[in-house]
N, C-alpha and C positions, 0 to 999 in steps of 0.2 A: 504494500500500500504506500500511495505516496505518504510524506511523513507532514505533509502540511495538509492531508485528508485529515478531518473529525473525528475522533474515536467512534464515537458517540451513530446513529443513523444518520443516512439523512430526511429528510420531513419532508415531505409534501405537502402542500394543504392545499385541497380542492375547495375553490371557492365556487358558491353557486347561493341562490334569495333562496332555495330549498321551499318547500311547500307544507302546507298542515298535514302532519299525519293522522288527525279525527276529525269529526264531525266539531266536538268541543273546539279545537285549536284555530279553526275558520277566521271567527270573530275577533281574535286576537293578532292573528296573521296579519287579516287585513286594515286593523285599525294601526300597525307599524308600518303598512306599507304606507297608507294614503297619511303617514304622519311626516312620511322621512322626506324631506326635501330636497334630498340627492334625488330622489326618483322621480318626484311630481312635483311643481308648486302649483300648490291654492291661495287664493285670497283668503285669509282669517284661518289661517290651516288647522291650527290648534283644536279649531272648531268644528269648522269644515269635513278634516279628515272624520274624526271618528264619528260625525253623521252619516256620510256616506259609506263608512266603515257598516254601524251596523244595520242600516237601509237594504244594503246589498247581502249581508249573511246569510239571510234564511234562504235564498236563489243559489246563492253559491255552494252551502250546505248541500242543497237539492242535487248538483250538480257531482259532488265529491261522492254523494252515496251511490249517484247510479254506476262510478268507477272503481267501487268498494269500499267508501266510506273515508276516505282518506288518498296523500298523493303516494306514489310506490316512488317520488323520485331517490328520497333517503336509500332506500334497497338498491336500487338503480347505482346511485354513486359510489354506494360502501361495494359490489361486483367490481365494478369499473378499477377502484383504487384499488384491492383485495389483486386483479387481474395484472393493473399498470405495475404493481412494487414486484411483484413476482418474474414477469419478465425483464423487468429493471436491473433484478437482482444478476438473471444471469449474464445480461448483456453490458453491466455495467459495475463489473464486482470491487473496483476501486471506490466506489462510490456506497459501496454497499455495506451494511444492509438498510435497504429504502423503509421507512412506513409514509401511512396517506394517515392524514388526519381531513376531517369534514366541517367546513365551516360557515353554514348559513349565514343569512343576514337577518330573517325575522322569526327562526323556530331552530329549537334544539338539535342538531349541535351547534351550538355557535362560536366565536371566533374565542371568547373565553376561555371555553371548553378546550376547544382544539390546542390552546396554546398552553394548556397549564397539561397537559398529558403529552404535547412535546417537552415539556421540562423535565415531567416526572421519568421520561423515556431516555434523556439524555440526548437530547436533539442539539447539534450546534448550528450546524448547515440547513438551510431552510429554504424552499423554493414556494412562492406562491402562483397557485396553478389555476388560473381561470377557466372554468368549465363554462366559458363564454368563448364562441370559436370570433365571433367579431367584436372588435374594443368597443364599449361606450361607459361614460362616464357615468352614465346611471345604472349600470348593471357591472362591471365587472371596476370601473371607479369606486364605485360608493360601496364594491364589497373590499377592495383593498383601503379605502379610507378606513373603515372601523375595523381591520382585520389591525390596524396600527393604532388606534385609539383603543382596545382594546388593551395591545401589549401596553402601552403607556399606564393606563388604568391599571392591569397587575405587576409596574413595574419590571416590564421585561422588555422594555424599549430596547437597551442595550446587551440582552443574551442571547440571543440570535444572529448569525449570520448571515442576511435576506437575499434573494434576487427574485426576479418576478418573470413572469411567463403568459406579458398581458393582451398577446392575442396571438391568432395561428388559422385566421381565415384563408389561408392558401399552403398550409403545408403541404408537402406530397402524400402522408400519411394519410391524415384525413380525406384527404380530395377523395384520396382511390376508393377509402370506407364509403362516403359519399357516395361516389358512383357506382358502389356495390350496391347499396341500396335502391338506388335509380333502376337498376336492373331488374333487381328482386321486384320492384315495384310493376314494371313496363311487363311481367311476367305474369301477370295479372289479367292480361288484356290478352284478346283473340292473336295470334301471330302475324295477320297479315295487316292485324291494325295497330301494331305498338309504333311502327315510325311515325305516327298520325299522330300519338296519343299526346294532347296536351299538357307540358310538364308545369306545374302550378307552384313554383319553388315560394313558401312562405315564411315570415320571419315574423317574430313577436316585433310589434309597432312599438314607438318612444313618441311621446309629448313633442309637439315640433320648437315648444321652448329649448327644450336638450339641441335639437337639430341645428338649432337655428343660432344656439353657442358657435360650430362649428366641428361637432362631434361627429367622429369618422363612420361611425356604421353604417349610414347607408352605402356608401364607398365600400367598405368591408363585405358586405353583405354582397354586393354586384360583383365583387372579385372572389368570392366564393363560387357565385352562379358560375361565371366565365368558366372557369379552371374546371367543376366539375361540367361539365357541357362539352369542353376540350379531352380531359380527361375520357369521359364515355364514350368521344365521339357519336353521342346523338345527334342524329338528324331531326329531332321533336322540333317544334314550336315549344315556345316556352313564355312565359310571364314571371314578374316577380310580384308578391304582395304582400300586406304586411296585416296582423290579426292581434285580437286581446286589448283591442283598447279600452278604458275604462276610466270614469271621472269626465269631470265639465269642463276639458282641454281639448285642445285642438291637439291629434295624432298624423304621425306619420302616415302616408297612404300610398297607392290603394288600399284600402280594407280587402282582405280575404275575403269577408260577406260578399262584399260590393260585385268585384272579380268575379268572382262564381256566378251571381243573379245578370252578370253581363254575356259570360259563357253560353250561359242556356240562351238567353234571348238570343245569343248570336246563331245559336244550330249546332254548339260544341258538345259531342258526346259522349267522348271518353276524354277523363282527368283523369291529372296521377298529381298528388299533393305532393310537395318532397319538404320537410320541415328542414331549412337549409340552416337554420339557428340554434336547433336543439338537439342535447346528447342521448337522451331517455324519452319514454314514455313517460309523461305527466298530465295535468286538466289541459293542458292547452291540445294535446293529442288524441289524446282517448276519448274528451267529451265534446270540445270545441273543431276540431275538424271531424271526426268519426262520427260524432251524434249528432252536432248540430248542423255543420257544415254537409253530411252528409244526408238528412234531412233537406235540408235546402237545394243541394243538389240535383235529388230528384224531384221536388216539386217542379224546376225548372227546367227539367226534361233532359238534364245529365243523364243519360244510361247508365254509364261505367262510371263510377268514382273510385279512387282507393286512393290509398296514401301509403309510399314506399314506408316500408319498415323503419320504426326507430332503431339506434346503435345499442341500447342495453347493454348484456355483455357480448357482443358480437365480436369474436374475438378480434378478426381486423380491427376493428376499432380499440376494442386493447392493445393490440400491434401497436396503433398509431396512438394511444395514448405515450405508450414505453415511450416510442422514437421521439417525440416532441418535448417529454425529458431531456433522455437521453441527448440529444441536438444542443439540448438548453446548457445542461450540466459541461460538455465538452467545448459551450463557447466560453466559459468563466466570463459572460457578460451579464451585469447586473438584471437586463431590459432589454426589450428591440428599441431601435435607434427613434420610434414613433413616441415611444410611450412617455420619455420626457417631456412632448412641445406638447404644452398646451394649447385646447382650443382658443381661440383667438378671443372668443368673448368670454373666458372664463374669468369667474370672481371668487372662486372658492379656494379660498390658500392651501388647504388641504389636499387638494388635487396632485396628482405625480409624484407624489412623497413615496420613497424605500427608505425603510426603517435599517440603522447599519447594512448601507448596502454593500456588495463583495466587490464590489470595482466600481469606480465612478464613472456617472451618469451626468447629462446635464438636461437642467429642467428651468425651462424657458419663464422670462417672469411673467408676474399675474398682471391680469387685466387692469387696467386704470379705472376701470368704468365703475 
């Protein structure tokens, strides 16, 4: 082993907003999400949020039960990381032995958690791993903000060793998982009509306040489409849209709804959904495109709907979890070269921050505005 390797593991921490594992935990969940102001602003938010927090519970409840009562994403993550440290290990035995720790942002395990069972583990070297394959500052930002406000809060600012891992919308790893699934998906469909089949690549939508900072995701997201498109070598038609908007803001669009009720009316009637944003099955999958969307589908005279399979533990996609480590660990750089510059209109000082980072970074200054 090299001798400037950590005795100690090294950590992983899979960051992800994680979802309610009950019925109970709904109304909680959501009154942290519509509270946290990295994800959404409201007028009078204090107030605002947890209105619409428990306005919308007893629907969203409805929604969890008919997918089992709860989100499977927790089970989903702990395969995945269980998956990634195991191939880690063999492919990367200087580095070794890996653990995952799991870090939500509004439900158990949380970043707390995760970091006080790196201490107890002897963790020195530390990677945070965003289970967000496109950057945005309200989804894999605001989970690295409090994954560091956090260590501060149990005084572990300075026991860790940090580097970050804060996006991977084009590695070759993923792409190929991706367009494994594209396949699986198009496999769905009569064989002489898959080149035909419309591929519906959709992404969870952001508040166009976020956007409109100059947060890179929807750029992300279109350089995902590309690469798997390239990758497949599909000849499909294809669109991009974006889904799950919620609250009295203006969202990124097209809406998914929207797209689909445009499909039918147009005479389109084979879809293939491909969730080009997410790693598991969760509500946005299982109820929102399969139940709802799928619904809606055929009212509008979709024939054929499907949606290529999620990654769960699909081992490719363990493959390409390992490797996108693995890539990470052998660059000894703190960060990709993006993840310093802030968006242009940003006001939050907390933004861009690595806690003792392993090699320096530079992080463009903040907004005047």
């Amino acid at each position: 082993m090299n001798p400037s390797t950590p005795a100690g593991p090294t950590g992983i921490v899979l960051l992800n907003l994680g979802g309610p594992k009950t019925l109970d935990d709904v109304g909680p969940f959501l009154e942290a999400l519509f509270q946290d102001r990295e994800i959404i602003q409201l007028p009078f938010q204090k107030w605002l949020g947890p209105f619409i927090a428990r306005r919308r519970t007893p629907k969203v409840q409805q929604l969890y039960q008919a997918i089992g009562g709860g989100s499977p994403i927790l089970h989903w993550t702990e395969l995945q990381g269980r998956g990634m440290v195991e191939r880690l290990d063999r492919l990367s035995p200087e580095t070794a032995p890996h653990k995952f720790y799991v870090a939500f942002r509004y439900i158990t395990p949380t970043s707390e958690e995760a970091l006080l069972q790196m201490k107890a583990d002897g963790v020195e070297r530390a990677v945070a791993f965003t289970q967000y394959q496109q950057f945005s500052c309200a989804t894999t930002g605001s989970s690295l903000n409090e994954l560091w406000r956090a260590a501060g809060r149990l005084g572990l600012a300075r026991h860790f060793r940090w580097s970050v891992i804060d996006r991977w919308p084009t590695h070759p790893a993923f792409i190929r998982a991706m367009a494994e699934s594209v396949r699986k998906g198009l496999e769905l469909f009569p064989p002489e009509e898959r080149d035909q089949v419309l591929l519906l690549f959709s992404a969870h939508s952001l508040p166009l306040s976020v956007i409109n900072r100059g947060d890179p995701y929807p750029q992300e997201v279109g350089a995902s489409v590309h690469e798997v498109l390239k990758a497949g070598g599909f000849p499909n038609p294809y669109l991009l849209s974006y889904q799950s908007e919620v609250g009295p803001v203006r969202w990124l669009g097209p809406s998914t709804e929207t797209v689909i009720r445009n499909l039918g009316a147009k005479g389109i009637r084979n879809v293939l959904v491909v969730g080009i944003a997410f790693t598991s099955d969760h509500i946005e999958t299982l109820s929102e495109i399969d139940r709802e969307y799928g619904h809606l589908a055929k009212e509008v005279g979709i024939e054929r709907f499907h949606r290529a399979p999620a990654f769960n533990d699909d081992p490719l996609f363990l493959d390409a979890l390992a490797q996108i480590v693995l890539d990470h660990l052998r660059s000894g750089r703190a960060c990709s070269n993006q993840y310093g510059f802030r968006c242009p209109g940003c006001t939050n000082p907390e933004c861009r921050n690595i806690l003792n980072p392993i090699a320096p970074y530079l992080r463009t200054p903040l907004s005047a505005r």
